[in-house]
MIZA-620839 format. One record per residue (C-alpha): residue in three letters; x, y, z; residue number from 0. Coordinates in steps of 0.02 Angstrom, whole numbers. Last residue first. Layout:
BEGIN
[r "ala",[X,Y,Z],NUM];
...
This chain:
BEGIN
[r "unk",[-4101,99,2960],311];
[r "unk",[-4208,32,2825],310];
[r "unk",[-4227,117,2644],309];
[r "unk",[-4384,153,2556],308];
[r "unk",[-4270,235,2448],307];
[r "unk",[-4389,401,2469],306];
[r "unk",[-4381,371,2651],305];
[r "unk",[-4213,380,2661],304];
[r "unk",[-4166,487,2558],303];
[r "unk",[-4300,614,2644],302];
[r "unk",[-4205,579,2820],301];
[r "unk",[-4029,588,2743],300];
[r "unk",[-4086,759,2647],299];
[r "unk",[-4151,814,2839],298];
[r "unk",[-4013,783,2930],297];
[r "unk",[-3888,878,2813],296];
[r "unk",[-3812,829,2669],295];
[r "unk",[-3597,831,2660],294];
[r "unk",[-3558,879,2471],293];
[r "unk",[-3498,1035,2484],292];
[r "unk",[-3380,1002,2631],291];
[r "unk",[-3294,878,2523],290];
[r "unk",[-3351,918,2320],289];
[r "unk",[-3441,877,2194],288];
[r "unk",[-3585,792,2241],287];
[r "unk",[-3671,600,2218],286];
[r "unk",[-3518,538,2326],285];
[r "unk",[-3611,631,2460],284];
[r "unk",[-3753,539,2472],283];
[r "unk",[-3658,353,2475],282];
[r "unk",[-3568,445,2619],281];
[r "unk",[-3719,476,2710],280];
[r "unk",[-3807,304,2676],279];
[r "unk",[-3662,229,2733],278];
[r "unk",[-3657,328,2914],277];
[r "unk",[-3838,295,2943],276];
[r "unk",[-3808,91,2916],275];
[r "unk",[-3651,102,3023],274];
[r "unk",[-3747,184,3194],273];
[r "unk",[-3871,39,3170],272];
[r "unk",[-3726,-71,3160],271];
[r "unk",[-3648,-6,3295],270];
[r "unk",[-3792,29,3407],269];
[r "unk",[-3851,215,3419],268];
[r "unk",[-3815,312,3607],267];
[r "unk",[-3800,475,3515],266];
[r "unk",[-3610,465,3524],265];
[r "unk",[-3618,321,3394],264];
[r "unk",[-3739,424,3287],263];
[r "unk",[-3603,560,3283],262];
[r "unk",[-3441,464,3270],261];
[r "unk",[-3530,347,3125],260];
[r "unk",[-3595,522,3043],259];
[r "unk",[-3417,596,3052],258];
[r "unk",[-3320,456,2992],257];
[r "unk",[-3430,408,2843],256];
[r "unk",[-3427,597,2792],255];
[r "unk",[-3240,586,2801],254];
[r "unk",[-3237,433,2689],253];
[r "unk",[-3346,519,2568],252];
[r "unk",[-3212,672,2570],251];
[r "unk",[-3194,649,2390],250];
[r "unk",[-3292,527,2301],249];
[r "unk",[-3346,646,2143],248];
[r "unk",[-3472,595,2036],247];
[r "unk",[-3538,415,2100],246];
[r "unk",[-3686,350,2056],245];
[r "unk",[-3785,273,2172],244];
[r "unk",[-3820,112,2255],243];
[r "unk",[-3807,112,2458],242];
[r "unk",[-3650,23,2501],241];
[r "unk",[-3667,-165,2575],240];
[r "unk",[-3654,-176,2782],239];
[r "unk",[-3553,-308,2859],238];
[r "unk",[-3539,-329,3060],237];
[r "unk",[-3429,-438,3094],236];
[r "unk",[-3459,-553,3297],235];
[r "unk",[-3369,-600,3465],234];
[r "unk",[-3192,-494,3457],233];
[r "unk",[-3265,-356,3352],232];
[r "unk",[-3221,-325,3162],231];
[r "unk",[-3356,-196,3062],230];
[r "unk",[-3369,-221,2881],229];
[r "unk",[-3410,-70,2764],228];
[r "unk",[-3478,-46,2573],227];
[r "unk",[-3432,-131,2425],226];
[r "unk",[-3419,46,2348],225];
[r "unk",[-3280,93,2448],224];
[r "unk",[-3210,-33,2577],223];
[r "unk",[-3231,41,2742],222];
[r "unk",[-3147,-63,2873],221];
[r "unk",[-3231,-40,3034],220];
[r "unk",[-3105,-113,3187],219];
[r "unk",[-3205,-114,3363],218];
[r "unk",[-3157,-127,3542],217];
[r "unk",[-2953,-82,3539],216];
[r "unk",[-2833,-164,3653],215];
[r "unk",[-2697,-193,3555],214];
[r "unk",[-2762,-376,3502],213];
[r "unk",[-2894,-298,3414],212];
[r "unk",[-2787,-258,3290],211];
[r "unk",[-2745,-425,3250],210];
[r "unk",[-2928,-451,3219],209];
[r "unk",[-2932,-341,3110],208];
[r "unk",[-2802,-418,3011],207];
[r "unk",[-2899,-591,3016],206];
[r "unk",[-3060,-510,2975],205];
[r "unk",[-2974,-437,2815],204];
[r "unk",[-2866,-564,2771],203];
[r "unk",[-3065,-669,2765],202];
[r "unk",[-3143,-528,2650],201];
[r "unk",[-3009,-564,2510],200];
[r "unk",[-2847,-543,2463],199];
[r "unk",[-2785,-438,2596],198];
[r "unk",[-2573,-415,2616],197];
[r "unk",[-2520,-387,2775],196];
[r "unk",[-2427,-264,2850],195];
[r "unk",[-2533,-260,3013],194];
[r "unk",[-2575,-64,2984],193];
[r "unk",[-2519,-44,2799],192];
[r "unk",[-2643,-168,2747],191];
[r "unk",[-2777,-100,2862],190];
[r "unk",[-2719,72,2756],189];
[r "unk",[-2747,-28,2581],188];
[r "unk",[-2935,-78,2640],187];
[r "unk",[-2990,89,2737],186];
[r "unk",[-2969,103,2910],185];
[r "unk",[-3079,154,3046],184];
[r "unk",[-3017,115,3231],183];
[r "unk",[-3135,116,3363],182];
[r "unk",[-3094,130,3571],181];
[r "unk",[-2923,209,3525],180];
[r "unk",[-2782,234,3643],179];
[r "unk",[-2704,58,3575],178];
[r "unk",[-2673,118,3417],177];
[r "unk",[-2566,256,3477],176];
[r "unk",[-2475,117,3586],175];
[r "unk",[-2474,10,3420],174];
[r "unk",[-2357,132,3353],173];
[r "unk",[-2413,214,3164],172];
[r "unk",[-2257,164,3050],171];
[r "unk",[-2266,222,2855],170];
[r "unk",[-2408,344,2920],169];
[r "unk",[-2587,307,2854],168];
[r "unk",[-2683,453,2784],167];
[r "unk",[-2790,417,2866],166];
[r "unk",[-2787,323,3031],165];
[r "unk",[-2976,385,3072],164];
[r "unk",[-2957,340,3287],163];
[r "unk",[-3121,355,3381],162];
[r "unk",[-3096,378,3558],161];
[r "unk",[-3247,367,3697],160];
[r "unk",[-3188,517,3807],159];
[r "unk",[-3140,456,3974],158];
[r "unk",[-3040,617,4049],157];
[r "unk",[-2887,514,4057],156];
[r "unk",[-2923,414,3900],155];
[r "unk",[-2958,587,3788],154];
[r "unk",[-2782,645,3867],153];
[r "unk",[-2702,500,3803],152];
[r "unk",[-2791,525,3630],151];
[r "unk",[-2757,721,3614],150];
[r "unk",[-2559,672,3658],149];
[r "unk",[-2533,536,3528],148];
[r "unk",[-2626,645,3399],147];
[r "unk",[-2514,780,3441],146];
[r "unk",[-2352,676,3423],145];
[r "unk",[-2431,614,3268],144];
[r "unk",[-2436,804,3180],143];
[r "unk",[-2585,816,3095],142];
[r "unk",[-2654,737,2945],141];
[r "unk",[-2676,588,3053],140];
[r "unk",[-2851,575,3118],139];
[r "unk",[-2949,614,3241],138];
[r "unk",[-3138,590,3337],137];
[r "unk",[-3138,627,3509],136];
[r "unk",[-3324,576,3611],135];
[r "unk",[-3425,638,3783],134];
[r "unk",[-3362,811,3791],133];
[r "unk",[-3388,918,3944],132];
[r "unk",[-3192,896,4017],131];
[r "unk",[-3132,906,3835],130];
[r "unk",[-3228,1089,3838],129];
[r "unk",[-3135,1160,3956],128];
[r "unk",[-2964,1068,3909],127];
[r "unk",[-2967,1170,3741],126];
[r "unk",[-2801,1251,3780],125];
[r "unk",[-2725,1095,3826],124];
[r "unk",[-2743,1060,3628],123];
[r "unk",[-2669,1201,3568],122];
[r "unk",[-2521,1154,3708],121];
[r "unk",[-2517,975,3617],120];
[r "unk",[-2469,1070,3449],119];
[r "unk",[-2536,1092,3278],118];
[r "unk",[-2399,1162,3180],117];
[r "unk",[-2418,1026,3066],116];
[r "unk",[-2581,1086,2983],115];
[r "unk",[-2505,1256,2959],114];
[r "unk",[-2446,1199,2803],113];
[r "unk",[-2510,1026,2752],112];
[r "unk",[-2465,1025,2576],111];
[r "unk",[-2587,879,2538],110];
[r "unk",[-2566,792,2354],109];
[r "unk",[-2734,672,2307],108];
[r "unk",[-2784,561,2174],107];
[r "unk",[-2968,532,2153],106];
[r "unk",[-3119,425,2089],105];
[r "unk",[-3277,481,2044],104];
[r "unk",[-3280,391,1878],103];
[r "unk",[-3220,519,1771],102];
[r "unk",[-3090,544,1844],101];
[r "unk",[-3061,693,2003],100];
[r "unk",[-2889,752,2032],99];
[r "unk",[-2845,835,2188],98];
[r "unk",[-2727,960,2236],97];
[r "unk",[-2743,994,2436],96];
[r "unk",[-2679,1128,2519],95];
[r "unk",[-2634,1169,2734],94];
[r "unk",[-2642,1378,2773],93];
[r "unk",[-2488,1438,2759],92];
[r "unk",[-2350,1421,2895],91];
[r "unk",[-2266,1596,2982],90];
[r "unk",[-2401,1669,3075],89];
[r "unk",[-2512,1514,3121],88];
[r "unk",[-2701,1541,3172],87];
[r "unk",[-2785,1437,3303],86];
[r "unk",[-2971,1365,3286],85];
[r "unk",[-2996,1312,3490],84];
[r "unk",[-3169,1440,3505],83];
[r "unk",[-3202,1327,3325],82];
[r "unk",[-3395,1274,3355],81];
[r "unk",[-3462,1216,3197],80];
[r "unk",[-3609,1271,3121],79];
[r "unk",[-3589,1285,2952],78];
[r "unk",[-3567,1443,2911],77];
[r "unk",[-3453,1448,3051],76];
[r "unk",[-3339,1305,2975],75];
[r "unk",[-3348,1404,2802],74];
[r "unk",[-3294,1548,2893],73];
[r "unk",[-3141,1481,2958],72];
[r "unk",[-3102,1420,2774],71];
[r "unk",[-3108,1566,2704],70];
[r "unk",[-3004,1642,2826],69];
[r "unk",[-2868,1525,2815],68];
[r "unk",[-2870,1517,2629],67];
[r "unk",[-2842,1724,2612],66];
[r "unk",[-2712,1692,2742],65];
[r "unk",[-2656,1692,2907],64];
[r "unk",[-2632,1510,2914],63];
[r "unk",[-2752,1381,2975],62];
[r "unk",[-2741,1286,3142],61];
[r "unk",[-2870,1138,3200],60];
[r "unk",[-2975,1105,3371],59];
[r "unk",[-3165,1089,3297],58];
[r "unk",[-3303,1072,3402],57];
[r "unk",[-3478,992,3379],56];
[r "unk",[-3644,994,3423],55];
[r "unk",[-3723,886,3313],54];
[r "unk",[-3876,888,3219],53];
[r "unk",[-3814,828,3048],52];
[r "unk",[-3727,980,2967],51];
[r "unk",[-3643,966,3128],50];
[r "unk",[-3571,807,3106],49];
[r "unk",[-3526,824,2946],48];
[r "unk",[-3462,983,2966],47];
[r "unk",[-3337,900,3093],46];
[r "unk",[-3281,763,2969],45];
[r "unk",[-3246,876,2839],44];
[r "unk",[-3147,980,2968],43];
[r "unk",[-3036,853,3001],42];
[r "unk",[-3015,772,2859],41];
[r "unk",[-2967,941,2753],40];
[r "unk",[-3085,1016,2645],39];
[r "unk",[-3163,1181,2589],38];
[r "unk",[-3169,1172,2409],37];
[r "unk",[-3105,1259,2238],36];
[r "unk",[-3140,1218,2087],35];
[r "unk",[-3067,1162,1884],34];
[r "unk",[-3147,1100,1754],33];
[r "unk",[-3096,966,1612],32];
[r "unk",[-2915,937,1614],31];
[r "unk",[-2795,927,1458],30];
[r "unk",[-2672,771,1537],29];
[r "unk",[-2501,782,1549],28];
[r "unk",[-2413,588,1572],27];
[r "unk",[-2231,604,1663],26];
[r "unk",[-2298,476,1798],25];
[r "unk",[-2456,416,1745],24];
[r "unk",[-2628,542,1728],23];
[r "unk",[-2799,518,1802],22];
[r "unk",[-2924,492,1692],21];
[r "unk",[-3040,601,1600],20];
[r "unk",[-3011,748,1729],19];
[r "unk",[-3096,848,1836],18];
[r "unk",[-2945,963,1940],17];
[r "unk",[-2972,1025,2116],16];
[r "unk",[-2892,1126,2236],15];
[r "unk",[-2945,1101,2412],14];
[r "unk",[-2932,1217,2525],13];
[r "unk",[-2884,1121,2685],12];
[r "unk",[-2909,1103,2880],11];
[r "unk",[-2817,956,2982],10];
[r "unk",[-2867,876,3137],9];
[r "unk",[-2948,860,3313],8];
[r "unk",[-3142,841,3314],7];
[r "unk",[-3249,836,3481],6];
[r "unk",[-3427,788,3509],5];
[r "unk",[-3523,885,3644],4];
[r "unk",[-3639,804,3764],3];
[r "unk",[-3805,805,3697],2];
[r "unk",[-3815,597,3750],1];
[r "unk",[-3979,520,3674],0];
């Protein structure tokens, strides 16, 4: 089991959010029913997650100097995260999220990104001390791409194993970006917007991860929501169902996935074993209001576990 350390590039949010009945139409009001507030943001959802589940992990990110931004910085702290590479922004606000929340656990979500954006390649270079000791990069794209680009290519030269969360997909994402990444995770409608194709069934999918395979990367994992995952390599899929709960908030569950896959994976885990942990974590957390709030640690996944009678 590898203790080097696991690094996470991305954005950091409050997250505003709004329980609703159903989530309105264009031009539609809607009379919510509660209203809280939540540390989120992909990338630091996904690097709680892996902390709040053994790992030791750093966080590269900006925030604004806010109210928000300090909140949030101490939230990452609280839980464990390493953020020596946290930067502050000046001029840009700390990056916002409104999200609705139906009542089925499903959202719709707005992201002012703020400082998020003035995330830079030089605040990565900064953190070149600790790239040179880490063993895995995990990203995504609620950062600039240019930066994303750059943390990848320097992840390759130092021969980080590169884990690539294209969310939320860009109109156009280059297959040279794609190419930098060892593992790609995509949801259903961003796989879509990948290889613009459309997916009907299981089949489009395997045949559009496939295609991405073609760029050079080692393993596409689709996660498809309550159906659970499916993992596209050149010789073999790997599908594994969702854990059955009920679902009271799904936000940040793809985060969670992303985190506990990135971890387990980094831990010297098989794919699919490494899959099975990270569905079980983000069928937890759907159970919870809330992103960062929601993450379990180690030790809930372990008693789920074995109170499901689960195997992993």
């Amino acid at each position: 089991m590898s203790n080097r350390p696991i690094l996470v590039i991305g954005s950091i949010n409050m997250d505003l959010v709004i329980k609703s009945s159903f989530i309105p139409k264009p031009g539609e009001t809607v009379i919510g029913e509660s209203f809280y507030r939540a540390c989120g943001g992909k990338g630091a959802n996904q690097a709680v997650t892996i902390s709040k589940l053994g790992g030791n992990c750093y966080f590269i990110g900006k925030i604004g100097s806010d109210s928000f931004g300090a909140e949030l910085r101490e939230n990452l702290i609280k839980n464990g995260v390493i953020i020596d590479y946290l930067t502050e922004d000046d001029l840009e606000p700390s990056g916002i999220a409104f999200i609705i929340v139906d009542k089925k656990g499903e959202n719709s979500i707005v992201v002012a990104p703020g400082a998020n954006m003035k995330l830079k390649r030089e605040d990565v270079e900064r953190a070149l001390p600790i790239i040179l000791q880490a063993g895995t990069l995990l990203i995504q794209l609620e950062i600039p791409i240019e930066t994303v680009e750059f943390s990848l290519s320097l992840a390759k030269k130092y021969n980080l194993m590169t884990i690539l969360n294209p969310a939320p997909v860009r109109q156009r994402i280059d297959k040279e970006i794609i190419s930098l990444a060892d593992i790609i995770t995509p949801n259903r409608s961003e796989l879509e917007k990948i290889t613009e194709t459309e997916l009907k069934d299981d089949g489009d999918i395997i045949k559009a991860g496939k295609k991405i395979l073609e760029y050079g990367v080692k393993w596409v994992i689709v996660t498809l929501g309550s159906r659970g995952v499916i993992g596209i390599g050149k010789d073999r899929e790997i599908f594994i169902p969702a854990i059955e709960v009920s679902p009271i908030d799904t936000t940040g569950a793809g985060d969670v996935f992303n985190g506990a896959l990135t971890l387990r994976i980094s831990q010297g885990e098989s794919l699919e074993k490494a899959m099975r942990f990270a569905v079980i974590c983000a069928g937890i957390s759907v159970t919870r209001k809330g992103a960062q709030s929601s993450i379990p640690t180690l030790e809930e996944v372990n008693n789920f576990i074995e109170k499901e009678g689960i195997e992993v």
